[in-house]
VEXVEXDREN-193633 format. One record per atom (N, C-alpha, C): residue in one letter; atom name; y negated, x, z. Coordinates in pm, whole numbers, m for minus. Atoms other than C-alpha are relative to their C-alpha. Layout:
N
rest:A | atom:CA | north:Y | east:X | up:Z
...
***
This chain:
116
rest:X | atom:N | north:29 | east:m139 | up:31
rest:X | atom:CA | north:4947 | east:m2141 | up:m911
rest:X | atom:C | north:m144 | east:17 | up:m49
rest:X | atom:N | north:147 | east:m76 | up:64
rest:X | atom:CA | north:4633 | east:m2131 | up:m1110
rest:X | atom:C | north:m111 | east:m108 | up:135
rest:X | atom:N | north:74 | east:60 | up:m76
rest:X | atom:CA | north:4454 | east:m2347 | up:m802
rest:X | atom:C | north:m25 | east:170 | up:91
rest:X | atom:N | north:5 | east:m88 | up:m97
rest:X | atom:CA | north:4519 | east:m2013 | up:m587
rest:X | atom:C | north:m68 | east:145 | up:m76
rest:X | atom:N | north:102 | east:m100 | up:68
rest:X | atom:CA | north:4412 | east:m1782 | up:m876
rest:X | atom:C | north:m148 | east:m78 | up:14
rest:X | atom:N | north:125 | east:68 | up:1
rest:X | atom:CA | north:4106 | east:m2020 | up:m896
rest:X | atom:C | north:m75 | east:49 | up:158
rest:X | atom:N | north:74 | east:15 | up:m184
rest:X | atom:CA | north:4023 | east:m1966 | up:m489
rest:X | atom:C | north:m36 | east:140 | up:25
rest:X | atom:N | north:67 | east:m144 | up:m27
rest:X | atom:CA | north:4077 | east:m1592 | up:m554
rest:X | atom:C | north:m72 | east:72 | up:m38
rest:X | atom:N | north:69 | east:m10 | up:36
rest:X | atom:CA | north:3904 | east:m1540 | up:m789
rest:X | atom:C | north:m157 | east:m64 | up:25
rest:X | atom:N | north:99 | east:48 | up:m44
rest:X | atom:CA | north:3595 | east:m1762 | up:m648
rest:X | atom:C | north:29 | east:101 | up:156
rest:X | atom:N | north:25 | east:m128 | up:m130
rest:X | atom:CA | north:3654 | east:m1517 | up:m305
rest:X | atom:C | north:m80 | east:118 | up:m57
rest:X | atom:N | north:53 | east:m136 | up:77
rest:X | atom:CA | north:3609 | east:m1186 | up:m513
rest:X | atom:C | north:m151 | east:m24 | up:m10
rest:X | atom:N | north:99 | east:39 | up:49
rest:X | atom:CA | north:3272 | east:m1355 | up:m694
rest:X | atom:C | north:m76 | east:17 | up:145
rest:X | atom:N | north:77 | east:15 | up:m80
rest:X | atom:CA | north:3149 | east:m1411 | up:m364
rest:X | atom:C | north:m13 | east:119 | up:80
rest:X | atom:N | north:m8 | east:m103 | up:m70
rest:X | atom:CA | north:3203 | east:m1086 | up:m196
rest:X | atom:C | north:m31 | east:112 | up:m90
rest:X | atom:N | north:63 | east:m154 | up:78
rest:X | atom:CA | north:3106 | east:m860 | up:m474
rest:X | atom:C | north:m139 | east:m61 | up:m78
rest:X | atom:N | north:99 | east:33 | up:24
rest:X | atom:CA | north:2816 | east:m1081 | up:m577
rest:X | atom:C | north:m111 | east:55 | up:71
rest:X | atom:N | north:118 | east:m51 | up:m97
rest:X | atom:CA | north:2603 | east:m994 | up:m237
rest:X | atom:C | north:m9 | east:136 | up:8
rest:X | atom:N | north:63 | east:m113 | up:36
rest:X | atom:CA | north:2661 | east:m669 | up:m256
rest:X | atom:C | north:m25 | east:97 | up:m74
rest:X | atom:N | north:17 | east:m63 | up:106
rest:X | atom:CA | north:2576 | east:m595 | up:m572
rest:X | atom:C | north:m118 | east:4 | up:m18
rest:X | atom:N | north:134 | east:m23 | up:m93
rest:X | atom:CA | north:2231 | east:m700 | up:m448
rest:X | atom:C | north:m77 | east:105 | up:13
rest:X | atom:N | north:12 | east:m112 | up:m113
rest:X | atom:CA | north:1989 | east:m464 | up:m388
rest:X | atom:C | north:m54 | east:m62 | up:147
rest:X | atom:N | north:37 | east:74 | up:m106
rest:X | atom:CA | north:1929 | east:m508 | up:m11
rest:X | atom:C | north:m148 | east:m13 | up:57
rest:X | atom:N | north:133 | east:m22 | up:m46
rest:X | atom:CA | north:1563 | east:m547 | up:138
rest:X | atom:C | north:m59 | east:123 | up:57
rest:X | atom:N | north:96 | east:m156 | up:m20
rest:X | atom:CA | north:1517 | east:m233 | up:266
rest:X | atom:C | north:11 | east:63 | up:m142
rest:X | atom:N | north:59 | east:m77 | up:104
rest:X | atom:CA | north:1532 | east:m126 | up:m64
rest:X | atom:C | north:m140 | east:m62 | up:m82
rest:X | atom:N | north:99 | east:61 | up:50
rest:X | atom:CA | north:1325 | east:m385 | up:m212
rest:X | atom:C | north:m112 | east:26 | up:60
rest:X | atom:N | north:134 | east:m36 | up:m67
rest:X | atom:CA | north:1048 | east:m253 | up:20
rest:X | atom:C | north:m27 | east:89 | up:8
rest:X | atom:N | north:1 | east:m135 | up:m8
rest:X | atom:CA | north:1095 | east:99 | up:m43
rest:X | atom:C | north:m162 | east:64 | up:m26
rest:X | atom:N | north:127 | east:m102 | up:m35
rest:X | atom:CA | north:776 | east:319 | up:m5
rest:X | atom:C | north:5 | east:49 | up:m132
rest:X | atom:N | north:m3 | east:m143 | up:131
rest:X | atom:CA | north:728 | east:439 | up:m375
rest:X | atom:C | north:m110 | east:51 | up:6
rest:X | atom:N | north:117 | east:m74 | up:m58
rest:X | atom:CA | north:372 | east:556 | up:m243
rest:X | atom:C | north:9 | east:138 | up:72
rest:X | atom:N | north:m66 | east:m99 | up:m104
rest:X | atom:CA | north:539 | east:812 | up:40
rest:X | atom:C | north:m45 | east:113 | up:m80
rest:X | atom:N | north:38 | east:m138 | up:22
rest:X | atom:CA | north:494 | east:1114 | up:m174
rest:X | atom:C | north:m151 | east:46 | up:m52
rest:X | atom:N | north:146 | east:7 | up:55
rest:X | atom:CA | north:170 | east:1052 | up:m401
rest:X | atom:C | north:m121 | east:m49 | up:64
rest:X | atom:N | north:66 | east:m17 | up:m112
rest:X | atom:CA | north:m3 | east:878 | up:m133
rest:X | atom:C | north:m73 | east:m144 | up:m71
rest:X | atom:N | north:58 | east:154 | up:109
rest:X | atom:CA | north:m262 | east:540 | up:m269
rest:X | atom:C | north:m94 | east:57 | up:18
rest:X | atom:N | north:137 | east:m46 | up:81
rest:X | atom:CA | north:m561 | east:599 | up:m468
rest:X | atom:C | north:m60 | east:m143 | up:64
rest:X | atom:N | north:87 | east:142 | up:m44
rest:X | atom:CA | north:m829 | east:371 | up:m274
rest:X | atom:C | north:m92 | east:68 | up:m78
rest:X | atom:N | north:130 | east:m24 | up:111
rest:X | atom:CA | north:m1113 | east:313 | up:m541
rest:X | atom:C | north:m170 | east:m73 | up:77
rest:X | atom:N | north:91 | east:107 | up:m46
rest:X | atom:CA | north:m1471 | east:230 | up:m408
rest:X | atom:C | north:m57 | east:m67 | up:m131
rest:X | atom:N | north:62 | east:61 | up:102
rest:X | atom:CA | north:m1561 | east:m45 | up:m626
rest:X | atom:C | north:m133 | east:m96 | up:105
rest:X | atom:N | north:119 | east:111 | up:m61
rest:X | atom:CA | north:m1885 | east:m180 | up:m372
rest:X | atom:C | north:m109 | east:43 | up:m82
rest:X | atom:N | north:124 | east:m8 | up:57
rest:X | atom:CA | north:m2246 | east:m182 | up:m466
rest:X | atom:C | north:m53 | east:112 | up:m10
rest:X | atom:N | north:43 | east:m79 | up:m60
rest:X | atom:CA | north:m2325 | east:145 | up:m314
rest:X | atom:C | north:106 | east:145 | up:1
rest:X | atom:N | north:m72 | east:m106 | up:m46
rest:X | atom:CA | north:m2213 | east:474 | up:m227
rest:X | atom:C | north:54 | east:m19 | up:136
rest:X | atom:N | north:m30 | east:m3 | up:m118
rest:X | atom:CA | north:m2021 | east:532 | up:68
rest:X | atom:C | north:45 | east:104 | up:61
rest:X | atom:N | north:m41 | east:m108 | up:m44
rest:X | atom:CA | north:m1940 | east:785 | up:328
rest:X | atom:C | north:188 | east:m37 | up:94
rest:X | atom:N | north:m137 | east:42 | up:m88
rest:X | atom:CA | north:m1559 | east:826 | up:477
rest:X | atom:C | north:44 | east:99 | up:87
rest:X | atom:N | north:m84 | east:m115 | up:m128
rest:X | atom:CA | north:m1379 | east:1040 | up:780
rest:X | atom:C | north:140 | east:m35 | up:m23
rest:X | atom:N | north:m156 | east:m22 | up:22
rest:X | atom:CA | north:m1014 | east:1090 | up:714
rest:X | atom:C | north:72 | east:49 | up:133
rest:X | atom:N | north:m25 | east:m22 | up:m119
rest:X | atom:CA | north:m831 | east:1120 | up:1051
rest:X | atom:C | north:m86 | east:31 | up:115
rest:X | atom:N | north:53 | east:m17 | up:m82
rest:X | atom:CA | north:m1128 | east:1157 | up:1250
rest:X | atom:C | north:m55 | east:134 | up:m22
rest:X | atom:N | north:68 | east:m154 | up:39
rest:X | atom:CA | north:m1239 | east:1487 | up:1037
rest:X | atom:C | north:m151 | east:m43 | up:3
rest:X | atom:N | north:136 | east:m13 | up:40
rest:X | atom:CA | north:m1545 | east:1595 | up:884
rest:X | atom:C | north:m10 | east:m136 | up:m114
rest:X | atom:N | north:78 | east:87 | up:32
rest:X | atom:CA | north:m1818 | east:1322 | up:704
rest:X | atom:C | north:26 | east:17 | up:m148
rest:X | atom:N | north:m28 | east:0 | up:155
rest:X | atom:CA | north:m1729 | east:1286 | up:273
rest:X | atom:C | north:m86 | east:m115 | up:m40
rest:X | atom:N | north:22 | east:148 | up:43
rest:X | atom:CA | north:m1939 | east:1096 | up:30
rest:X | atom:C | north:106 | east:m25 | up:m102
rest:X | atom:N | north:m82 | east:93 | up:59
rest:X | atom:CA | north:m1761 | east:846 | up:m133
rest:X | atom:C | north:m95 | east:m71 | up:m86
rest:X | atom:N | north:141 | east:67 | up:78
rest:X | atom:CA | north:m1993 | east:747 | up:m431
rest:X | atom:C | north:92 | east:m94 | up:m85
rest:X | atom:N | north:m24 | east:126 | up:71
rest:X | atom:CA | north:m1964 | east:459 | up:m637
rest:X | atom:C | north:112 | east:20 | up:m123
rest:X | atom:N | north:m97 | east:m29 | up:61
rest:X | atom:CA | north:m1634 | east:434 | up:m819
rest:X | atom:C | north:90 | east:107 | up:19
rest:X | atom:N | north:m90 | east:m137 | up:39
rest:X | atom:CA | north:m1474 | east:741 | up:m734
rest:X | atom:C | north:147 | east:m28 | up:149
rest:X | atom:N | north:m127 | east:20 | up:m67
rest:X | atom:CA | north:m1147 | east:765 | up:m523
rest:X | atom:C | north:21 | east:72 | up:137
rest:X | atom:N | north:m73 | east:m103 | up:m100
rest:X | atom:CA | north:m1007 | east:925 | up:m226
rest:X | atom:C | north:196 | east:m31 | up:m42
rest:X | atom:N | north:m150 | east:44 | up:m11
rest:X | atom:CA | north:m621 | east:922 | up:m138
rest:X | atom:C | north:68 | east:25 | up:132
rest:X | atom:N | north:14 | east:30 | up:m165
rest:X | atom:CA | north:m506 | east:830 | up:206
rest:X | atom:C | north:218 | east:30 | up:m7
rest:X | atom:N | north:m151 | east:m1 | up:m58
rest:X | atom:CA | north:m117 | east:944 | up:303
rest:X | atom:C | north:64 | east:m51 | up:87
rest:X | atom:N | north:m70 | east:70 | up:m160
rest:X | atom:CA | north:143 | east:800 | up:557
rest:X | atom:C | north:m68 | east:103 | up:104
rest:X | atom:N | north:56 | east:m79 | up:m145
rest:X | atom:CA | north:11 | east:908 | up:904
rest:X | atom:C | north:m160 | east:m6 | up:1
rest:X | atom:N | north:149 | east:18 | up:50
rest:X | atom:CA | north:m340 | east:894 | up:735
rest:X | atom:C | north:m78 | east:m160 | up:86
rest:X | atom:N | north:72 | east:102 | up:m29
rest:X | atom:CA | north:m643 | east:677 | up:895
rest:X | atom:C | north:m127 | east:48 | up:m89
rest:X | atom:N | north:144 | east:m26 | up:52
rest:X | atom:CA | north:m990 | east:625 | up:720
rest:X | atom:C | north:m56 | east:m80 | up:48
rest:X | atom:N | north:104 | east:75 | up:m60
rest:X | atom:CA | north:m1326 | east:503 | up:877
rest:X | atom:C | north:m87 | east:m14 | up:m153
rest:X | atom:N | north:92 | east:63 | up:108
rest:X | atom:CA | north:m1555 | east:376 | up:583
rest:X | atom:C | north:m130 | east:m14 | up:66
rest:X | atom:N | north:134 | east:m38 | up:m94
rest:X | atom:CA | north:m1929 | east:465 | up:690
rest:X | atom:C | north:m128 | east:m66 | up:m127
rest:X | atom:N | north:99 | east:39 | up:96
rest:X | atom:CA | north:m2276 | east:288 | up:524
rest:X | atom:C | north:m103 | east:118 | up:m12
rest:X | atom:N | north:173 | east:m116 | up:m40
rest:X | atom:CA | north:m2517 | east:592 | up:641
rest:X | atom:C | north:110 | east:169 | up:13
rest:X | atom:N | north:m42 | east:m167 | up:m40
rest:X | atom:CA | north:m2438 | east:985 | up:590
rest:X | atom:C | north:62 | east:47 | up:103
rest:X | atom:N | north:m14 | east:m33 | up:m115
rest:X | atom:CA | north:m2395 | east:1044 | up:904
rest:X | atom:C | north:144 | east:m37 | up:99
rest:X | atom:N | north:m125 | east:75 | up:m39
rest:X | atom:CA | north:m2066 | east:842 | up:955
rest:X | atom:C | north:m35 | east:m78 | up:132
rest:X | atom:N | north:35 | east:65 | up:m102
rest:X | atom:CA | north:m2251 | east:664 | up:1214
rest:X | atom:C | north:18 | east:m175 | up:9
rest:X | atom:N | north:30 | east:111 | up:m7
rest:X | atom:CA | north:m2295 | east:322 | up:1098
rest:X | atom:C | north:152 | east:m64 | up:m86
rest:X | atom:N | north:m101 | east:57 | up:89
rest:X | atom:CA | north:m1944 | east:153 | up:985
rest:X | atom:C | north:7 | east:m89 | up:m72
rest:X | atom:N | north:1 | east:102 | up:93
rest:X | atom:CA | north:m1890 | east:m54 | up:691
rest:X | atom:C | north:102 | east:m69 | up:2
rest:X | atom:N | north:m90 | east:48 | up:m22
rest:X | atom:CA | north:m1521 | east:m57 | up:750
rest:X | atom:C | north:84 | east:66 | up:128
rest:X | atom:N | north:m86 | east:m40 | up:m63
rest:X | atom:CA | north:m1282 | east:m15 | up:1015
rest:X | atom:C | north:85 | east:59 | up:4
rest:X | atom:N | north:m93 | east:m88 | up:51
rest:X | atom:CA | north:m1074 | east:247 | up:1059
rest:X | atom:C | north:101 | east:m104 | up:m33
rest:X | atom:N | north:m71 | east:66 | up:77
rest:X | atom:CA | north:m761 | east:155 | up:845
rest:X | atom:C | north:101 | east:83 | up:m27
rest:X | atom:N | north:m80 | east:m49 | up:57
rest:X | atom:CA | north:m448 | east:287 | up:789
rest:X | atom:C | north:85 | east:27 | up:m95
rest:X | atom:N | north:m38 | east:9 | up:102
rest:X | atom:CA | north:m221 | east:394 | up:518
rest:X | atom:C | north:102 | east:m153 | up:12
rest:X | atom:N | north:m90 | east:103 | up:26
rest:X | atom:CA | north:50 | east:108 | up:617
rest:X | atom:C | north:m103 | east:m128 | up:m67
rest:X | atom:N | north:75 | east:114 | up:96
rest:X | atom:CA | north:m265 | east:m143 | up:544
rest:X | atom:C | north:m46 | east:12 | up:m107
rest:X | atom:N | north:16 | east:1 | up:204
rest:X | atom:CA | north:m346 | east:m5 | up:207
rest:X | atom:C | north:110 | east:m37 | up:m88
rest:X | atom:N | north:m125 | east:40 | up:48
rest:X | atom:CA | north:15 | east:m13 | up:143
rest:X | atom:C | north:m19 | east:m189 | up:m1
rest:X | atom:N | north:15 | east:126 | up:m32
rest:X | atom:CA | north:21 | east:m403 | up:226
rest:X | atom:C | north:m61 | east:m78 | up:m125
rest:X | atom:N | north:72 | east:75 | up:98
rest:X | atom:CA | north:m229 | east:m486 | up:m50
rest:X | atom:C | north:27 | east:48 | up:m113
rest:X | atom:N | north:m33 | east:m22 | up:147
rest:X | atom:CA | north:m74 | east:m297 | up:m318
rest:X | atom:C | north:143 | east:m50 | up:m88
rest:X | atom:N | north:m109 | east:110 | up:41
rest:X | atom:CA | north:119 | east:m614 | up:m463
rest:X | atom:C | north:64 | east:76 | up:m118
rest:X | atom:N | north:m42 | east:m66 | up:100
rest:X | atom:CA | north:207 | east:m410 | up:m807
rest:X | atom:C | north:96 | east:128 | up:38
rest:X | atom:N | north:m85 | east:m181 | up:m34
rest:X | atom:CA | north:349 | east:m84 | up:m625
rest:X | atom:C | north:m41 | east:84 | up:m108
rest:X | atom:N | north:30 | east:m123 | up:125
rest:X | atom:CA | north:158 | east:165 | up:m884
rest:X | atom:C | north:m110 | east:61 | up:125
rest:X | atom:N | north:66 | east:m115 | up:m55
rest:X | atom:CA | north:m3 | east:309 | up:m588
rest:X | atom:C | north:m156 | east:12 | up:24
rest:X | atom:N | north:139 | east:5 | up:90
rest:X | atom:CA | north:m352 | east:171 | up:m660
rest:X | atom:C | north:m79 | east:m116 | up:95
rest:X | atom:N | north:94 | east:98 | up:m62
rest:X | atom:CA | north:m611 | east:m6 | up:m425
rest:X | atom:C | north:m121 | east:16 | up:m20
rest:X | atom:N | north:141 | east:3 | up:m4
rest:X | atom:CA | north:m975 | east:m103 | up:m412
rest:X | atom:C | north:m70 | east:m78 | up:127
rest:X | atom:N | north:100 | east:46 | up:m74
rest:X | atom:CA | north:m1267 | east:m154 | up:m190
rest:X | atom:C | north:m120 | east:m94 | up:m89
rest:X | atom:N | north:109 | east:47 | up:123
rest:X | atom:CA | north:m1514 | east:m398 | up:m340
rest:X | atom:C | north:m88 | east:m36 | up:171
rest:X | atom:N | north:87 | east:13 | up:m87
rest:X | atom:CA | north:m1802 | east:m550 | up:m124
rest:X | atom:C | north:36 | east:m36 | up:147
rest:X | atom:N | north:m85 | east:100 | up:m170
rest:X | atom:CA | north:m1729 | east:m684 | up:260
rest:X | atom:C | north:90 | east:56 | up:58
rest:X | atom:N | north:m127 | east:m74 | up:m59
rest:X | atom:CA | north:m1512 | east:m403 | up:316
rest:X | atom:C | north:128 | east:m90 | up:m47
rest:X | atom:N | north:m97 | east:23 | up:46
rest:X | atom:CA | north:m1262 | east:m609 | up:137
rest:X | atom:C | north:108 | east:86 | up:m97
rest:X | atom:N | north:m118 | east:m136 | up:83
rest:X | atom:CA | north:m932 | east:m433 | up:m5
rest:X | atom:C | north:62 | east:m118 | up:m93
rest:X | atom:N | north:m61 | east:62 | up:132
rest:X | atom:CA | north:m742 | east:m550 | up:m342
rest:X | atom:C | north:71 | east:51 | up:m76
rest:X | atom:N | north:m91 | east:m83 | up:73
rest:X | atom:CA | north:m504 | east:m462 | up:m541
rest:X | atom:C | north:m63 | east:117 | up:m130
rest:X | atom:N | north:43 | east:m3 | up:120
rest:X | atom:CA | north:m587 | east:m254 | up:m836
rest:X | atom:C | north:84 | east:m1 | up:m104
***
C-alpha cells in the first residue's frame, strides 16, 4: 500500500511540477511592446538619425531617441543623413541587447549597442 501511495504521489509531483513553470514564451515576453527602448547615444560626437526612412534628427551627445516594434533607425555621421555610422537597425535588434529588460540601450563608439 504505501509503495503505490509513494508512485502516486511521485506521478502528481511530476505533472504539476512542469506546469507550474512559467513556459518560454513567457520568459521572453516583450515588456518593451508598449514603451518602446530608450537608445542612448553615448559616442564621441553628435549624431544624426532617420526613423523609418523619415525626415534627418540630430542626435547629440547623450541624449535619447525611442525606437518601437515595426520601427527601423539609420544612424548618420554628417547632417545630411548621407554618410552612415550605423546600419539601419531594428527594434527586434535593440530588443536583443537589452539583457536587464528595463527597456534601456546604448550606442557607444563603432556603432556598437549595449545594454544600459
Amino acid at each position: 500500500m504505501r509503495r503505490i501511495v509513494s508512485s502516486f504521489i511521485l506521478a502528481l509531483v511530476l505533472a504539476v511540477v512542469p506546469a507550474a513553470r512559467p513556459s518560454a514564451a513567457d520568459a521572453q515576453e516583450d515588456r518593451c511592446r508598449e514603451s518602446g527602448i530608450v537608445v542612448k547615444n553615448l559616442t564621441t560626437l553628435d549624431r544624426w538619425y532617420r526613423k523609418n526612412g523619415g525626415d534627418c534628427f540630430k542626435w547629440k551627445r547623450n541624449k535619447i531617441f525611442v525606437i518601437k516594434p515595426g520601427d527601423t533607425v539609420e544612424i548618420f555621421s554628417d547632417l545630411t543623413c548621407e554618410t552612415a555610422y550605423c546600419k539601419e537597425i531594428d527594434y527586434e535588434k535593440y530588443l536583443s541587447y537589452d539583457a536587464d529588460a528595463d527597456c534601456r540601450v546604448k550606442i557607444i563608439p563603432g556603432c556598437t549597442i549595449s545594454d544600459m
